[in-house]
C-alpha positions in Angstrom: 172.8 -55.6 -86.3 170.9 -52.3 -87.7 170.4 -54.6 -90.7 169.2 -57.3 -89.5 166.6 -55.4 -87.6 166.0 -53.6 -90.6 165.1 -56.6 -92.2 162.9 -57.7 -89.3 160.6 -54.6 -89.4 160.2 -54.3 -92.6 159.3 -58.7 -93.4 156.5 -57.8 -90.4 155.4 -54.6 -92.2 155.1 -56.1 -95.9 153.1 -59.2 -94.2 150.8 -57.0 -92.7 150.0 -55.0 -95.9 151.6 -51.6 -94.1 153.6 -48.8 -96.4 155.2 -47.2 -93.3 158.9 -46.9 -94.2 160.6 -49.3 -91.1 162.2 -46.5 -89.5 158.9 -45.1 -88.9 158.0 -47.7 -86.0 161.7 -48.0 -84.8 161.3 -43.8 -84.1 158.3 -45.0 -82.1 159.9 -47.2 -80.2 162.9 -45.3 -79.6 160.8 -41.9 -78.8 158.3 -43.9 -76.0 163.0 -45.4 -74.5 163.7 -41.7 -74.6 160.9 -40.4 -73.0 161.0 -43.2 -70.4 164.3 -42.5 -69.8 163.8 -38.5 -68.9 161.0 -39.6 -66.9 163.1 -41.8 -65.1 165.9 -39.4 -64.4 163.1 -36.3 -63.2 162.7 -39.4 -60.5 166.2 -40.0 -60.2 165.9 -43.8 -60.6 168.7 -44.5 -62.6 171.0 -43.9 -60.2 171.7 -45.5 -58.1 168.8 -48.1 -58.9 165.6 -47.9 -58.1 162.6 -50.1 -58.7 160.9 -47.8 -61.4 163.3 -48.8 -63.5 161.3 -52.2 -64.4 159.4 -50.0 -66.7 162.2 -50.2 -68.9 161.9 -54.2 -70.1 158.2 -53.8 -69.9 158.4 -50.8 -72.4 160.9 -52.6 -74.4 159.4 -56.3 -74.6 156.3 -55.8 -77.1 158.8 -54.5 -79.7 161.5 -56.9 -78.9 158.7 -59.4 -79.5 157.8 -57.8 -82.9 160.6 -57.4 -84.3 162.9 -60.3 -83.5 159.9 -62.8 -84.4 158.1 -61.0 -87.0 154.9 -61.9 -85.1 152.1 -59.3 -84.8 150.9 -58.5 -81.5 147.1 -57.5 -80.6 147.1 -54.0 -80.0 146.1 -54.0 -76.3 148.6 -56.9 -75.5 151.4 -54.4 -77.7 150.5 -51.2 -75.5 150.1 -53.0 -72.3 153.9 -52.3 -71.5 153.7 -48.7 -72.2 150.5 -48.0 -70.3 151.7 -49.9 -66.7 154.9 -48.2 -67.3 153.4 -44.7 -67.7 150.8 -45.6 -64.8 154.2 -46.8 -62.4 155.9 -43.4 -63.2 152.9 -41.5 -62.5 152.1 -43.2 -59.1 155.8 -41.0 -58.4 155.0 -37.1 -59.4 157.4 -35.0 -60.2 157.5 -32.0 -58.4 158.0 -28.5 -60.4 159.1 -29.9 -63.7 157.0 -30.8 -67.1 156.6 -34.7 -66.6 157.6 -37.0 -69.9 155.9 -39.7 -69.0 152.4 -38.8 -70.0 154.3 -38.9 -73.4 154.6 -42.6 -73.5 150.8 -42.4 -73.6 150.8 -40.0 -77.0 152.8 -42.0 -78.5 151.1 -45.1 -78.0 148.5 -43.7 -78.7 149.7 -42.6 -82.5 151.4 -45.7 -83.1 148.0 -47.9 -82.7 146.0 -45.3 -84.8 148.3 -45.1 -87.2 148.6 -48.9 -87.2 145.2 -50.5 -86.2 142.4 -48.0 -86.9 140.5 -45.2 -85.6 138.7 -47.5 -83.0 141.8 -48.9 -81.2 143.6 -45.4 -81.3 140.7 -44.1 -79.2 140.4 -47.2 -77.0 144.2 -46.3 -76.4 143.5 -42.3 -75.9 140.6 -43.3 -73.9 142.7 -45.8 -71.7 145.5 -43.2 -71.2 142.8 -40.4 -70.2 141.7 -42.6 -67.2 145.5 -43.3 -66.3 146.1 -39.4 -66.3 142.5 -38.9 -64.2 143.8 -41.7 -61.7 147.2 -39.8 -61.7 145.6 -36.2 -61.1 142.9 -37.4 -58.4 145.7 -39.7 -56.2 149.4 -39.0 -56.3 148.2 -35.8 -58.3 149.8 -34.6 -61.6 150.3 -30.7 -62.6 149.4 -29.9 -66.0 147.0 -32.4 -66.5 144.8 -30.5 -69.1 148.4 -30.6 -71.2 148.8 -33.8 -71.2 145.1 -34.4 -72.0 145.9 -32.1 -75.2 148.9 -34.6 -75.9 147.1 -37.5 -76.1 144.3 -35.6 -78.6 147.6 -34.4 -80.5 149.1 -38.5 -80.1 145.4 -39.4 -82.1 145.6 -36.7 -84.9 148.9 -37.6 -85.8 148.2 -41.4 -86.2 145.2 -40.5 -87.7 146.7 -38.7 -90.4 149.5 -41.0 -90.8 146.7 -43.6 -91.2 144.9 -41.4 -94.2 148.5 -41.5 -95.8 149.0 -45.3 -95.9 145.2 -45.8 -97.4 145.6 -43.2 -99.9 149.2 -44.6 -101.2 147.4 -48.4 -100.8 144.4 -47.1 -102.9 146.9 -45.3 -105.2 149.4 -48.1 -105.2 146.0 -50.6 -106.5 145.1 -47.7 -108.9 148.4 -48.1 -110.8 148.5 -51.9 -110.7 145.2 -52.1 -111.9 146.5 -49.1 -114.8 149.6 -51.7 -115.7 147.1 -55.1 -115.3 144.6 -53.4 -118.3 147.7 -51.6 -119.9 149.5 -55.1 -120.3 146.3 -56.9 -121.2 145.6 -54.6 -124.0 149.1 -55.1 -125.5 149.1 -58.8 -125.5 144.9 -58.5 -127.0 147.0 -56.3 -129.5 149.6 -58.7 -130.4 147.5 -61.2 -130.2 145.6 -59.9 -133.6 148.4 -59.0 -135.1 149.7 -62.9 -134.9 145.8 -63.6 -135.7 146.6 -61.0 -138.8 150.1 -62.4 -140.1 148.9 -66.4 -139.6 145.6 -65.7 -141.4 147.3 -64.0 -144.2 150.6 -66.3 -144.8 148.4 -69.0 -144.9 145.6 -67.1 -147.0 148.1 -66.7 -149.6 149.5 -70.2 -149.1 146.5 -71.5 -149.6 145.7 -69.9 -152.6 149.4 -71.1 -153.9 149.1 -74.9 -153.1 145.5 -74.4 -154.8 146.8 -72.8 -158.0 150.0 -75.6 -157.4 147.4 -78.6 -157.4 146.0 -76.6 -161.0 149.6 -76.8 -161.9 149.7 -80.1 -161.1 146.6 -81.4 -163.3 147.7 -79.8 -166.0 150.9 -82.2 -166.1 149.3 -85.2 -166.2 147.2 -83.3 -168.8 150.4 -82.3 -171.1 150.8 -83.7 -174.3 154.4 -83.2 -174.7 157.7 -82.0 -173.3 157.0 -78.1 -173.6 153.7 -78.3 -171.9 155.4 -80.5 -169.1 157.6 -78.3 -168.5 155.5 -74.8 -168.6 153.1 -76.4 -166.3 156.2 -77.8 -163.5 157.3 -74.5 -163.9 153.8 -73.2 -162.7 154.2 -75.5 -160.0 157.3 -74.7 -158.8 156.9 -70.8 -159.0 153.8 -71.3 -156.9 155.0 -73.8 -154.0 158.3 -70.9 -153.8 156.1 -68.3 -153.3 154.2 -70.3 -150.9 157.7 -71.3 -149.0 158.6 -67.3 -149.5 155.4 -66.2 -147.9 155.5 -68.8 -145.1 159.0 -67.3 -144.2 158.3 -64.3 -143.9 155.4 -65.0 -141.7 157.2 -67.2 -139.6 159.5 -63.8 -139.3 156.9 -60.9 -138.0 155.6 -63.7 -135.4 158.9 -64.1 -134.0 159.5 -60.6 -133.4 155.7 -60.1 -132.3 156.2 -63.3 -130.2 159.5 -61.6 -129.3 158.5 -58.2 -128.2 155.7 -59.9 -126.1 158.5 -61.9 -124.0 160.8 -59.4 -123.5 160.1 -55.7 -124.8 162.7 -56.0 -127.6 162.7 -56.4 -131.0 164.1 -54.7 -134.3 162.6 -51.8 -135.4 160.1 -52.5 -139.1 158.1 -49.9 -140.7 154.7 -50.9 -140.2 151.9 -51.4 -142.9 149.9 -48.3 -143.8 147.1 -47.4 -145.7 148.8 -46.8 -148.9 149.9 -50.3 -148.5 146.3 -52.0 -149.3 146.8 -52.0 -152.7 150.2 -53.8 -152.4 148.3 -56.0 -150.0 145.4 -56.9 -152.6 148.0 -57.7 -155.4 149.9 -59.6 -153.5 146.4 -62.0 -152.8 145.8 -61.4 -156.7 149.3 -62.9 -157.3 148.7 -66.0 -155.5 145.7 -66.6 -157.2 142.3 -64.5 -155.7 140.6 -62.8 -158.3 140.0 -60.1 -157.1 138.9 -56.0 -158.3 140.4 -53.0 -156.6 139.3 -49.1 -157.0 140.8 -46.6 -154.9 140.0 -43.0 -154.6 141.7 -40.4 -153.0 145.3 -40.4 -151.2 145.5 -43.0 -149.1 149.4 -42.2 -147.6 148.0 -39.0 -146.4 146.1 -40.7 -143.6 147.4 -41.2 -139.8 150.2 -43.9 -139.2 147.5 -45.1 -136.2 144.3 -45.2 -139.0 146.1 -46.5 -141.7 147.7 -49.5 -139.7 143.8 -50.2 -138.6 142.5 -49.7 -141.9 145.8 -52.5 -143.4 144.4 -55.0 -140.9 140.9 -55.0 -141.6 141.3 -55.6 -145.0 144.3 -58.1 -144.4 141.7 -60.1 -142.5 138.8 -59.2 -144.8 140.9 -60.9 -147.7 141.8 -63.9 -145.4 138.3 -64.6 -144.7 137.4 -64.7 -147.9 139.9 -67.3 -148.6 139.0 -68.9 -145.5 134.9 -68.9 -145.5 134.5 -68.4 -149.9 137.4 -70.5 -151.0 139.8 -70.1 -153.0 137.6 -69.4 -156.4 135.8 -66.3 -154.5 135.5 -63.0 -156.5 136.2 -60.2 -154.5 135.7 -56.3 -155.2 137.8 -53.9 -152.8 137.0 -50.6 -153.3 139.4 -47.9 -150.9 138.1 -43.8 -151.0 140.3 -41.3 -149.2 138.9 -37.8 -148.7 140.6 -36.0 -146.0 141.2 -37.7 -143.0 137.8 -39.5 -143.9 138.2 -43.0 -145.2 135.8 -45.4 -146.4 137.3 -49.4 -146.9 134.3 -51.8 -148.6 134.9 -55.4 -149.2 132.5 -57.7 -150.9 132.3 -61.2 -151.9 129.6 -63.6 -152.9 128.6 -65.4 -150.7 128.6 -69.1 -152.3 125.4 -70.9 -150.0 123.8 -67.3 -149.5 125.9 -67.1 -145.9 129.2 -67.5 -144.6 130.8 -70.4 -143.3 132.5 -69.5 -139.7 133.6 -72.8 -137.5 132.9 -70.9 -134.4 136.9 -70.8 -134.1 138.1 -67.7 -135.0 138.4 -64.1 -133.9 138.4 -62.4 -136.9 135.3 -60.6 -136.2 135.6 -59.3 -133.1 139.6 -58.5 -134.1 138.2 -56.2 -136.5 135.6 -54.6 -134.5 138.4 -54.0 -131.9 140.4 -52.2 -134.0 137.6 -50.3 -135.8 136.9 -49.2 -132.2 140.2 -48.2 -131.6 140.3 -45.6 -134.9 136.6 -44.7 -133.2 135.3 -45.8 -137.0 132.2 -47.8 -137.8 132.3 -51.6 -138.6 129.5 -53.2 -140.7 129.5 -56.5 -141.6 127.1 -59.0 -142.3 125.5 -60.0 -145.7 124.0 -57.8 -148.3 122.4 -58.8 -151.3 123.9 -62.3 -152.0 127.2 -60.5 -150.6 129.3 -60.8 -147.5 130.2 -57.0 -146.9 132.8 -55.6 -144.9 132.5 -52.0 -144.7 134.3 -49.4 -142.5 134.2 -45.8 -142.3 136.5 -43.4 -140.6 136.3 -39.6 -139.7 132.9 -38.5 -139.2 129.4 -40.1 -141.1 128.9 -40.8 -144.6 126.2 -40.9 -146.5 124.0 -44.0 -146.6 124.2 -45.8 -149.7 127.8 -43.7 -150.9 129.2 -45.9 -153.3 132.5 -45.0 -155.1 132.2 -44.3 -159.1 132.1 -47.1 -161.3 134.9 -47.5 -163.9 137.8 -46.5 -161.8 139.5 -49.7 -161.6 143.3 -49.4 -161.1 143.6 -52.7 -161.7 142.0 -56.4 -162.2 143.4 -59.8 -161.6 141.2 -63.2 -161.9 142.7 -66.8 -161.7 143.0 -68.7 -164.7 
């Protein structure tokens, strides 16, 4: 039974948007019984019977209403049983005794603040006052000034409980709005990373299949068996790489794919900045000619800037591919000095501008995560160039330009 009930209360409460725990209108209810009750026995209606005890079902029917039908009554219609009954008991005064049924009228009077609002818990107060003037000017009622005191008492407290439930509402919106931009900015996150590992798989695909198709020509180019041989070789060293990288791709998007879904997923270093220049020769191997220069110690930077710093220039070098094709000539050049950290990119650029498709996010990827290290992106074209420039920890010099000569290392395509 208490369960069901239970149940009732609290189906009518979460319809109606109210945080009250459900015992806290069932004390309500059951204070306004008691009180009737001790009222009624100061009268001694209860036994044996006397007609005052009708007050009883008309105290008792709004919640029985509420609670057995989940419906919502109006609050006048919902106090209306607890003011005639209170207005019956007074008609009776109680001679020498502190009267409870005055109480019945605090009560209410809490419950429909607490409830409705500010407005209806005075209409209530103001509607018990003139019960307890009618009570004190006919029948008469000791104490009246009390009771008067009660009712104020009956407002404060649902006023208060009232500034509780809109502070834990506001607080309770707060935190879902918190989680709403927390879990939006996880799935933007894993969102570029997918953007990052598809862009580069197939970057260095692409530059494979190309250098495969090379392969290829030079076949039906071969003027004998070694040649033919050397140059299917070429052809199928290049498609295995392509089906290596393609793997492993497929790989980091089903655990990003996975930790998206459900939270879970093994544990893999990630990149960092002292992996750029494994990530450069790795676009060199499948093709990209491409120069590197780095300056400085680039494993001594933050786990957070060196990750930021990886996918720039992972997406940097895919665009390359992507907009400059294949035969580009790219120039990274990577200085470390502190925990400032300077990443440039260039390429020609082979119609004097790039060629976006108004597709990709690549850009504004970048920018997000330059924004996230709180570095500065530039990108745009310079001198025949497409640049990509970003520079962490504080400003640098306009025009600072790492020394020439230091070139770790040089690959071009054949």
């Amino acid at each position: 039974m208490l369960r069901w009930l239970r149940a009732g209360i609290e189906a009518n409460l979460d319809r109606h948007q109210i945080l009250y725990p459900w015992w806290v209108p069932l004390a309500s209810h059951l204070g306004q019984v008691a009180s009737l009750l001790v009222a009624l026995a100061l009268r001694d209606a209860l036994w044996p019977l006397d007609p005052l005890v009708l007050c009883l079902p008309l105290l008792i029917a709004s919640p029985l209403v509420q609670f057995t039908t989940n419906r919502w009554l109006p609050w006048w219609m919902d106090v209306a049983g607890s003011v005639t009954a209170a207005a019956l008991l007074l008609s009776r005064p109680v001679d020498g005794a502190l009267d409870l049924a005055p109480v019945l009228l605090a009560l209410a009077t809490a419950e429909i603040t607490a409830r409705d609002g500010l407005r209806e818990g005075l209409a209530v107060a103001g509607i018990g006052q003139v019960v307890l003037i009618g009570a004190a000017l006919g029948p008469g009622l000791t104490g009246a000034p009390l009771y008067t005191a009660e009712l104020l008492l009956g407002f404060v407290i649902g006023a208060m409980l009232l500034w509780q439930m809109r502070a834990l509402i506001a607080e309770r919106r707060a935190r879902e709005q918190a989680w709403e931009r927390a879990t939006t900015a996880e799935r933007e996150r894993i969102a570029r990373d997918i953007h990052d590992l598809v862009a580069h798989s197939l970057s260095v695909s692409l530059l494979q299949i190309t250098g495969a198709r090379h392969a290829l020509r030079d076949v039906r180019e071969a003027t004998g068996p070694e040649e033919t041989a050397e140059a299917v070789a070429e052809v199928d060293a290049a498609l295995a790489d392509a089906e290596q990288v393609g793997r492993r791709a497929m790989g980091d998007i089903r655990r990003a794919v996975s930790a998206l879904a459900d939270g879970t997923s093994d544990r893999h270093a990630l990149p960092s900045g002292a992996d750029i220049a494994a990530l450069v020769r790795e676009m060199a191997d499948a093709g990209l000619a491409v120069e590197y220069d780095e300056q400085g110690d680039p494993a001594a930077l933050p786990a957070a800037a060196g990750l930021g710093l990886y996918r720039i220039a992972q997406e940097s070098l895919a665009n390359v591919v992507k907009h400059a094709g294949p035969d580009a000539r790219v120039r990274v050049r990577f200085s470390v000095t502190g925990a400032r950290a300077r990443l440039r990119i260039t390429n020609p650029l082979p119609t004097g501008r790039p060629r976006p498709d108004g597709l990709g996010s690549g850009l504004a990827g970048m920018q997000a995560r330059a924004a996230q290290l709180g570095a500065r992106l530039d990108t745009g074209p310079a001198d025949g160039d497409w640049v990509v420039d970003v520079r962490l920890g504080g400003p640098v010099r306009s025009g600072l330009e790492l020394p020439c000569g230091h070139t770790l290392w040089k690959a071009e395509t054949a």
